[in-house]
C-alpha positions, 0 to 999 in steps of 0.5 A, a space after each residue: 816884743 818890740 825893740 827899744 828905740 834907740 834914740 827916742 824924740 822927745 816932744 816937749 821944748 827945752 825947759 828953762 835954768 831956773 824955773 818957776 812953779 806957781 801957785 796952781 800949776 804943774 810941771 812935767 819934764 821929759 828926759 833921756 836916761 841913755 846918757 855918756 858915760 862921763 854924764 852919768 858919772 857926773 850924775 851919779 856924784 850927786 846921789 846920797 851913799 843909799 841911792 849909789 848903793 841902790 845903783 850898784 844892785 842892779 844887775 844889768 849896766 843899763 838898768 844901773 845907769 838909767 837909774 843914775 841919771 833919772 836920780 840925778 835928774 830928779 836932784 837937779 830939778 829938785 834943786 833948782 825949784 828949792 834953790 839948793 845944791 842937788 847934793 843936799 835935797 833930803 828924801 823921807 819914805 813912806 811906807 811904799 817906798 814912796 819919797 817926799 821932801 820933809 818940811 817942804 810944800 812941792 810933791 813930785 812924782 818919777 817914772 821912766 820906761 825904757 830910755 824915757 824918763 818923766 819928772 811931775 811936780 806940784 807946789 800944793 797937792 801930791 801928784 802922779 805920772 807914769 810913762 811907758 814904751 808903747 809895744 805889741 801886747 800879745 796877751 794883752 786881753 789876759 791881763 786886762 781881764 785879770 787887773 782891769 775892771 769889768 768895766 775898763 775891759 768891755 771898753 778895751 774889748 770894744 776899741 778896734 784890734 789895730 789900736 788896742 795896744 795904745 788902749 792898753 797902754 792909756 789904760 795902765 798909764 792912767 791908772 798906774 798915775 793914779 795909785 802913785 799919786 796915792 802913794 800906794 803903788 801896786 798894792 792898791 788894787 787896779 779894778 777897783 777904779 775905772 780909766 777912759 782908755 780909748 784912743 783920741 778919748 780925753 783922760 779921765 777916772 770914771 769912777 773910784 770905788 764904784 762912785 762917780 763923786 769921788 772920781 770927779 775931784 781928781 785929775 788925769 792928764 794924757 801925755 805924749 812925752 815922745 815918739 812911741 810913748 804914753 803917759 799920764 799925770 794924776 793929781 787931786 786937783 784941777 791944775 791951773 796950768 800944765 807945762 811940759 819941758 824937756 831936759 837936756 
């Protein structure tokens, strides 16, 4: 397995205090979970008792702290879109454990692989993202062959060894996007849909269960939030306007 980077380079310019989400648009911030001790702690102040207690379970300090950051970040972000104290932004679960902001008209979405989180949000429709650490992918033709469609695999068999591990990973991204986007997360099936995967190709769902009608009505974005990372953006609309913004 590859290494983590240490400190990765995110790609995107820093994003503006009070940002302003119009109507028909989305935005997607970039942000580095690896953060000092003092920052985190700080972080953490803002988590309701549930997500501290959701903290202290992880095993590892890492995972711990990177968990800490991404809620405190989603809060802060969150808080400054409804104009409200990071502390008092209020989350209801579905039944995938999937959180929404009762009686408020934004979605927003979370995902972070390794050190890098991404952060989507959308005033009108529900949205999904999904980041990942691009690496070497050993048996990466097995778990296309098991999770993939026929049909994404034929593709992924076809893109050149040298690139494989990219098309692997636009792949699970787009498609990991979408069933967030959902809300149903890994329960619903990765086959059953089919992703353009290649590299340089742009993203796009092909078909959605078998039919190219309902594929069209949505969305996929690629996003290349940092330097050896991939992501996607789905959403069940066609965005005005994307913009991304790195945290800091």
């Amino acid at each position: 397995m590859q290494a983590e980077q240490a400190h990765p380079t995110l790609r995107w310019p820093a994003g503006p205090a009070y940002p302003v989400l119009e109507a028909g648009a989305v935005h997607v911030w970039a942000a580095l979970l690896d953060r000092p001790a003092d920052k985190t702690q700080a972080l953490r102040r803002l988590l309701a008792p549930d997500e501290q207690a959701r903290a202290d379970r992880f095993r590892f300090d890492v995972h711990r702290d990177r968990y800490i950051v991404a809620r405190g970040v989603l809060r802060t972000l969150l808080g400054r879109y409804l104009a409200v104290p990071p502390q008092r932004v209020q989350f209801v679960y579905s039944a995938h454990d999937k959180p929404s902001l009762p009686g408020r008209q934004l979605a927003f979405n979370v995902s972070h692989s390794q050190q890098v989180g991404l952060f989507a949000f959308c005033p009108e429709t529900a949205v999904g993202v999904d980041v990942e650490q691009i690496r070497p992918m050993p048996d990466g033709e097995e778990i296309a062959a098991r999770f993939f469609s026929a049909d994404d695999n034929a593709r992924f068999l076809a893109v050149p060894p040298a690139q494989r591990d990219l098309a692997f990973f636009n792949c699970w991204t787009r498609k990991e996007a979408f069933i967030k986007a959902i809300g149903e997360g890994l329960s619903h099936p990765l086959d059953v849909f089919d992703v353009t995967l290649q590299p340089d190709e742009p993203a796009r769902i092909l078909r959605l269960h078998g039919r190219a009608e309902l594929a069209a009505r949505w969305s996929l974005i690629h996003l290349d939030p940092a330097d050896g990372f991939v992501g996607a953006l789905a959403l069940e609309a066609s965005p005005r306007q994307v913009v991304t913004y790195r945290w800091e």
